[in-house]
C-alpha positions in Angstrom: -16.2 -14.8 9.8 -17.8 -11.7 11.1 -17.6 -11.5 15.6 -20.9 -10.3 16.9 -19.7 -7.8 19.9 -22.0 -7.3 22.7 -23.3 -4.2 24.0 -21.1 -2.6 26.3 -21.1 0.1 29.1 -19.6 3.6 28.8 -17.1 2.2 31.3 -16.3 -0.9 29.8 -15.7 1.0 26.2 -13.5 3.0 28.1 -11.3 0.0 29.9 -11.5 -1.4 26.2 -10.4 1.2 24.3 -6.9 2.0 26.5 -6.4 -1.9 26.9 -6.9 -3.3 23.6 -8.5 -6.4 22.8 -5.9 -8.2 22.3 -3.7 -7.5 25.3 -4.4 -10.9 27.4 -2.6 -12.3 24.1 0.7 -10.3 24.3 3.6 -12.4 25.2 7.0 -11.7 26.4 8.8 -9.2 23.5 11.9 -11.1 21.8 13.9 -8.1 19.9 15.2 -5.3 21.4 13.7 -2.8 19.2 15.4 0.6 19.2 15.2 3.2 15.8 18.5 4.1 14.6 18.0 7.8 12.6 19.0 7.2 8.8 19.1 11.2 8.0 16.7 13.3 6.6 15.7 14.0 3.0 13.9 17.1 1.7 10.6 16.2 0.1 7.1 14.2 0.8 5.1 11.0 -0.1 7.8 8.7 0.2 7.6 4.9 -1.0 9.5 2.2 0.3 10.7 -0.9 -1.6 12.8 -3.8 -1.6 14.1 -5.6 -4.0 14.7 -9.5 -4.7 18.1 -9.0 -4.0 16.9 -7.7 -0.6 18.0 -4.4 -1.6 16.0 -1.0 -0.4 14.6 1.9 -2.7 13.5 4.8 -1.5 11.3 7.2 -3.6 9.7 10.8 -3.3 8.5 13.6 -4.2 10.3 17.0 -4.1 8.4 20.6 -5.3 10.8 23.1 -6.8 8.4 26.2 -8.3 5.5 24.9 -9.6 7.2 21.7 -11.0 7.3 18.0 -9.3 10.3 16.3 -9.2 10.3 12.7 -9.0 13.5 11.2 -7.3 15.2 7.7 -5.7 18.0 7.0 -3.3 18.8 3.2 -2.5 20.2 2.4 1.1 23.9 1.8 0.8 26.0 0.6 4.8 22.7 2.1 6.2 23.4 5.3 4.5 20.9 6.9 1.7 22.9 7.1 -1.9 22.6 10.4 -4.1 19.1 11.1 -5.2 18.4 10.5 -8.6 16.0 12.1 -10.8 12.8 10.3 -12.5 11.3 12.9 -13.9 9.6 15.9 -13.0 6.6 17.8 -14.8 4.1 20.6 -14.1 0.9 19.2 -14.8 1.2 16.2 -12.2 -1.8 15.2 -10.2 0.1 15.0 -6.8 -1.9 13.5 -4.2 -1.6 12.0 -0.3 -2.5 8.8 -0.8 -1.5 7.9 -4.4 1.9 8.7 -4.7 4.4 7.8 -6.7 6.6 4.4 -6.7 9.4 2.6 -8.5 10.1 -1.2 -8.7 13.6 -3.1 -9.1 14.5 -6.0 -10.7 18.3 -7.6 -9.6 19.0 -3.3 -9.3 19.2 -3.0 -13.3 15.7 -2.9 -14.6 13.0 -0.1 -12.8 9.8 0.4 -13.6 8.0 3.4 -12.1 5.3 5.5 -12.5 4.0 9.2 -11.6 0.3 10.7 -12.2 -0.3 13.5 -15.1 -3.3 15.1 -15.8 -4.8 14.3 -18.8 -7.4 17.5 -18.9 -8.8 20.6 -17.3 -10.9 18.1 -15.0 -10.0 18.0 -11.4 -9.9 14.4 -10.7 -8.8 13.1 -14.5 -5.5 11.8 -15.0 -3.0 9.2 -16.2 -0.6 6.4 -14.8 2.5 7.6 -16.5 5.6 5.0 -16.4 9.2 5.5 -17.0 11.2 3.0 -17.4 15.2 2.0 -17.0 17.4 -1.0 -18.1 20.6 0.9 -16.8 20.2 1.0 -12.9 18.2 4.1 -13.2 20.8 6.0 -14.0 19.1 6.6 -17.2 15.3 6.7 -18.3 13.4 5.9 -21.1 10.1 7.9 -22.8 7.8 8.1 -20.8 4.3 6.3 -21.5 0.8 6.3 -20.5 -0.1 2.5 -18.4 -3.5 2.3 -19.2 -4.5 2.4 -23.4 -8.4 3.5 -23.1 -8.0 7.2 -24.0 -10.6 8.2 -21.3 -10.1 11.7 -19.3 -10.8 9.7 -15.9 -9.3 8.7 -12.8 -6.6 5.7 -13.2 -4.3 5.4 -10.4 -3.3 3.4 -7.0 -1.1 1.5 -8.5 0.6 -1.6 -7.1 4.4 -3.3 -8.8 6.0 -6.4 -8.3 8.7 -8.5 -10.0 7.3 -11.4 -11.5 8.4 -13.8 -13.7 11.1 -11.6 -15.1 8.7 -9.4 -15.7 6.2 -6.6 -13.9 3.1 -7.2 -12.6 1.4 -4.0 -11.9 -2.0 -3.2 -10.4 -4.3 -0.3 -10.9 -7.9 1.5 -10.4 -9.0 2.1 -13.4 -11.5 4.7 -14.1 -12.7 4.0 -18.0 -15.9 3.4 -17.2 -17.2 6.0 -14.8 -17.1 8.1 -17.6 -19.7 9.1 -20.7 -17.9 7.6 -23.9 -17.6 10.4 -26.8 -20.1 11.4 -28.2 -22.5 10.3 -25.0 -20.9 13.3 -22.3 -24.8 14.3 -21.9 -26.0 11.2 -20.9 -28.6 11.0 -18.1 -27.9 9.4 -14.7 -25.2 7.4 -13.5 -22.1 6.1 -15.5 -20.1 2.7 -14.0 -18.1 2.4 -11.4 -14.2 1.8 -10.8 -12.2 -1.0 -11.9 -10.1 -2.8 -11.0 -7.3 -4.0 -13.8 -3.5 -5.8 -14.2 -0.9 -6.5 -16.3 2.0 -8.3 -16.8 4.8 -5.6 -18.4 8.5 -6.5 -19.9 11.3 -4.7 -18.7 11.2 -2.9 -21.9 7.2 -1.6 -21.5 5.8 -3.9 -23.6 2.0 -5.4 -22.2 2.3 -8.5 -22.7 -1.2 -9.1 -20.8 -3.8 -7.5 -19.4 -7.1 -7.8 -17.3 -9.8 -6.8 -15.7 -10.0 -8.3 -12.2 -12.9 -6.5 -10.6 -15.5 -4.2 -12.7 -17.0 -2.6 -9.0 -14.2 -1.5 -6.9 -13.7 1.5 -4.4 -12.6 4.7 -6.1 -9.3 5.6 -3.9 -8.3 3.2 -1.7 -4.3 1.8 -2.2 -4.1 -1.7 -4.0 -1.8 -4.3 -2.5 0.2 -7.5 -4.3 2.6 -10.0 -3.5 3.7 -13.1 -5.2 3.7 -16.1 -3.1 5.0 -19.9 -4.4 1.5 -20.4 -5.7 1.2 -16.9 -7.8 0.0 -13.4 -7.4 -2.0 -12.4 -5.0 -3.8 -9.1 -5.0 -5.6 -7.7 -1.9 -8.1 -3.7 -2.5 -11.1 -2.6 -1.0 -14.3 -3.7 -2.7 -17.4 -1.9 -3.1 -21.0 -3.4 -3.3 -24.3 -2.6 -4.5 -24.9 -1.9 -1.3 -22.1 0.4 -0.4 -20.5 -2.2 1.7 -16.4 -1.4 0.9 -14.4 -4.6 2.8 -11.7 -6.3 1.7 -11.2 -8.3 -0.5 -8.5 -10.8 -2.6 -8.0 -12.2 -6.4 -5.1 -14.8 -7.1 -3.8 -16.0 -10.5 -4.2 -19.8 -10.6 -3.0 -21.4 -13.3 -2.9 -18.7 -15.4 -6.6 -17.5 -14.8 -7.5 -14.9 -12.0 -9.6 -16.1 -9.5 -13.3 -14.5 -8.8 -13.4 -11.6 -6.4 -13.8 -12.9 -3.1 -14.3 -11.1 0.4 -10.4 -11.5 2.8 -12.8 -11.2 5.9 -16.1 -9.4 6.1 -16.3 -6.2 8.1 -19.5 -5.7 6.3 -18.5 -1.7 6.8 -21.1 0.3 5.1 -19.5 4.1 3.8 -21.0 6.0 1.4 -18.0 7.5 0.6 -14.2 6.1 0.2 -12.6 5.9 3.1 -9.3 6.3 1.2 -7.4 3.6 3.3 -6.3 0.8 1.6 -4.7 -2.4 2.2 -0.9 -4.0 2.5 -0.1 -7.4 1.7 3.4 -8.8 2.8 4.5 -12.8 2.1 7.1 -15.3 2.7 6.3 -18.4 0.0 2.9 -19.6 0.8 2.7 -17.7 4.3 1.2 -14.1 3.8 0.0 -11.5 6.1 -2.3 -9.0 5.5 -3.6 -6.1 7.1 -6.2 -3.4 6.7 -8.2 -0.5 8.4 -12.3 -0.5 9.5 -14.8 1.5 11.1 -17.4 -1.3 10.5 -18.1 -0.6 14.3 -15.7 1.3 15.3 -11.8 2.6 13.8 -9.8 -0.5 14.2 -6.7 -2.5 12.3 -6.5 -5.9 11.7 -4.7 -8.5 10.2 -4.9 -11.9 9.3 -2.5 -14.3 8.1 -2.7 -17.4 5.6 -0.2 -20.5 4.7 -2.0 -21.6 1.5 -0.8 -18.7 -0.7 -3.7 -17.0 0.0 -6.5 -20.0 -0.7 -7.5 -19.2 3.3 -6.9 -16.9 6.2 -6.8 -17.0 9.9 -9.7 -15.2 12.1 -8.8 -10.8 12.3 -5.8 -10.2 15.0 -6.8 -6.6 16.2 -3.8 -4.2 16.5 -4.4 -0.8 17.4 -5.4 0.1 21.3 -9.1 2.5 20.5 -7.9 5.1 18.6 -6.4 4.0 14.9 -7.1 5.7 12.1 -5.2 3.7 9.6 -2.8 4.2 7.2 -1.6 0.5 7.7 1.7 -1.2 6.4 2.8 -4.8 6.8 6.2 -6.6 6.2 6.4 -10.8 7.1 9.6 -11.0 9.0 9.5 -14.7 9.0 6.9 -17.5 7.9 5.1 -17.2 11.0 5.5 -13.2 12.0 4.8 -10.0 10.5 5.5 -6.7 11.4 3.0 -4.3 11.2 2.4 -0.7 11.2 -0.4 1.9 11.4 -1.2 5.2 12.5 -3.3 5.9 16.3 -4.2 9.3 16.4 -0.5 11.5 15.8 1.8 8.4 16.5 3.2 6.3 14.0 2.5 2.6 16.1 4.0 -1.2 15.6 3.7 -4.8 16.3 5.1 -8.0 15.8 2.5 -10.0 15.7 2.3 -14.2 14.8 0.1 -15.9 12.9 -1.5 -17.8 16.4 -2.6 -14.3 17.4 -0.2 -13.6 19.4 0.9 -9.5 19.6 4.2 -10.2 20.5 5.6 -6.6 21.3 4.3 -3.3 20.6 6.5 -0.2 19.4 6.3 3.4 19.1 8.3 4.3 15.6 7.6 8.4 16.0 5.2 11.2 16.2 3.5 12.4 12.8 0.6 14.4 12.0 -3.2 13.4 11.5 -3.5 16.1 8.4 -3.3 15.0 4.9 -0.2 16.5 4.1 1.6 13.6 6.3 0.9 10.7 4.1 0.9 6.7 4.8 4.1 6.0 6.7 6.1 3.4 5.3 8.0 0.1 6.1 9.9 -2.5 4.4 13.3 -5.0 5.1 16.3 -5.8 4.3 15.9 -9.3 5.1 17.5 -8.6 8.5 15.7 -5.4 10.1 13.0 -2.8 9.8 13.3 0.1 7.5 10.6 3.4 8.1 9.8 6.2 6.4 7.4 9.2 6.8 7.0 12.9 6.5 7.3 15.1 8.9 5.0 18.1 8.3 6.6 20.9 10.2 10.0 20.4 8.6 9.0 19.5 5.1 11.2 16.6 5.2 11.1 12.8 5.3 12.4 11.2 8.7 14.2 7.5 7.6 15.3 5.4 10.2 16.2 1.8 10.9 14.4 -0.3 13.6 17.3 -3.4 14.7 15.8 -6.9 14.9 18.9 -7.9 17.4 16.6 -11.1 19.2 17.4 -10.8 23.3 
């Protein structure tokens, strides 16, 4: 599936990279987009989510002291609600790119889940869940995701309703680790995993599995249920140190074998710590992802088979993306898309035939760390944003209008 680009002059790079490949595609925009300020909140790494009901979460994290505090506010006449706590703790791992998320089922039962160290060790630490039957207006003990007692690195986790129940997704770090008794072993232990499992609404497993025993160590996971199951999108990581995408399903009750979504064949020693979003609409899903198999780009690709096939890459960003992607399918046939070029926070409605069919700017951010993966979602009728805005410590919400011309 791989394009084989030709050499090109300084010039032409140049022409390319302020035109984007994709602009001879463009066609005439059809919404009026404009972003409606929904207020500031005090805090960072926030996480978007809407529910089957079409209803919209938002979750984040606020530092008081030297104590995380875990907290949720759900959109109400496109106003944010009262936070509510989660929890809150001292020995969190708090990190950039793996934050913390919650899940809703019909507004009654949440599931969500925070990182806590589990020893002195810099990078070993828990999935902790807590969960709530009562609108989250009250929380249940809190419990450890994962059962395999190892001081490693579990996290990146992915939730979704399914099947009354929760399907959640995780790297799983049990086996990069020396077993007890074996902490002076020799050479090189195994590599991350990749694992799910299907939780009641009262935190009981009732399966899990390994989907992938060589995955990349921090890169987000991604899932959505389409009318023929789960679908779950990560980036991969071969012998080789090739890290693309790539996409298991569960079929008939059995998880498909790992299989590559589209081969960048990008080669990184190291993880790039930019992972995928998946977004669908019954069968129809779009999904899209950040390279630099050649040079920094975003893509995304659609499929109408539940995830069976996808089209050819759609490039997105105009020469100078360095990730931090988001996707939400507007309709069978369009998604809305998200990612970060340089400082701006960029858009596009884009259609499965390839077509970009309007570009929009949602804000000015900050390349550093501290200002996270900007997030969409919908309501079902318009575009919902989030991200943090370094300078002010808070996060800026806002509301992009779908009103067609």
């Amino acid at each position: 599936m791989n394009r084989i680009l030709p050499v090109l002059s300084a010039c032409a790079l140049m022409i390319f990279a302020s035109c984007s490949s994709n602009e001879s595609n463009e066609s005439e925009a059809s919404y009026n987009l404009e972003l409606a300020p929904l207020g500031d909140i005090k805090g960072a790494l926030p996480h978007l989510y809407t529910d089957l009901d079409n209803q919209v979460y938002l979750s984040w994290v606020d530092k008081v002291a030297d104590s995380a505090i875990f907290q949720f506010a759900k959109l109400e006449n496109n106003e944010w609600s009262s936070a509510r706590q989660i929890a809150s703790g001292k020995n969190w791992f708090v990190n950039w790119a793996d934050y913390p998320m919650i899940a809703t089922m019909h507004g009654k039962n949440f599931f969500s889940h925070h990182l806590a160290k589990s020893s002195e060790g810099t990078y070993s630490y828990d999935v902790t869940v807590k969960m709530s039957n009562e609108a989250g207006n009250s929380w249940k003990p809190k419990f450890v995701l994962h059962d395999d007692g190892m001081e490693a690195e579990h996290g990146f986790v992915s939730i979704t309703p399914y099947e009354g129940n929760f399907l959640v997704v995780w790297l799983d770090g049990r086996n990069t680790v020396a077993p007890e008794g074996h902490e002076n072993m020799e050479g090189h232990h195994g590599a991350m995993t990749l694992r799910a499992a299907v939780m009641d609404t009262l935190g009981v497993k009732q399966s899990e599995w390994e989907l992938d025993n060589r995955v990349c160590d921090c890169c987000q996971t991604s899932v959505a249920i389409t009318d023929n199951g789960p679908i779950v999108i990560y980036r991969n990581r071969s012998e080789e140190e090739i890290r693309d995408m790539h996409i298991v399903r569960l079929v008939n009750g059995e998880w498909t074998k790992p299989q590559p979504l589209y081969n960048d064949n990008w080669k990184i020693p190291g993880c790039p710590v930019n992972g995928p979003r998946v977004s669908a609409i019954g069968n129809n899903a779009a999904v899209a992802w950040f390279t630099a198999a050649t040079e920094p780009r975003v893509n995304v690709v659609f499929s109408n088979n539940g995830g069976e096939t996808f089209s050819e890459a759609i490039r997105l960003d105009q020469g100078k993306a360095i990730g931090r992607v988001d996707v939400v399918m507007i309709d069978e046939r369009r998604a809305f898309v998200s990612w970060m070029e340089g400082e701006n926070i960029e858009s596009a409605i884009v259609s499965a035939d390839g077509k970009i069919e309007q570009r929009f700017l949602i804000a000015s951010s900050s390349t550093s760390r501290s200002s996270g993966f900007p997030q969409i979602t919908s309501n079902g009728e318009n575009i919902i944003v989030a991200w943090t805005d370094t300078e002010s410590g808070t996060i800026k919400t806002g509301i992009i209008s779908l009103t067609s011309r």
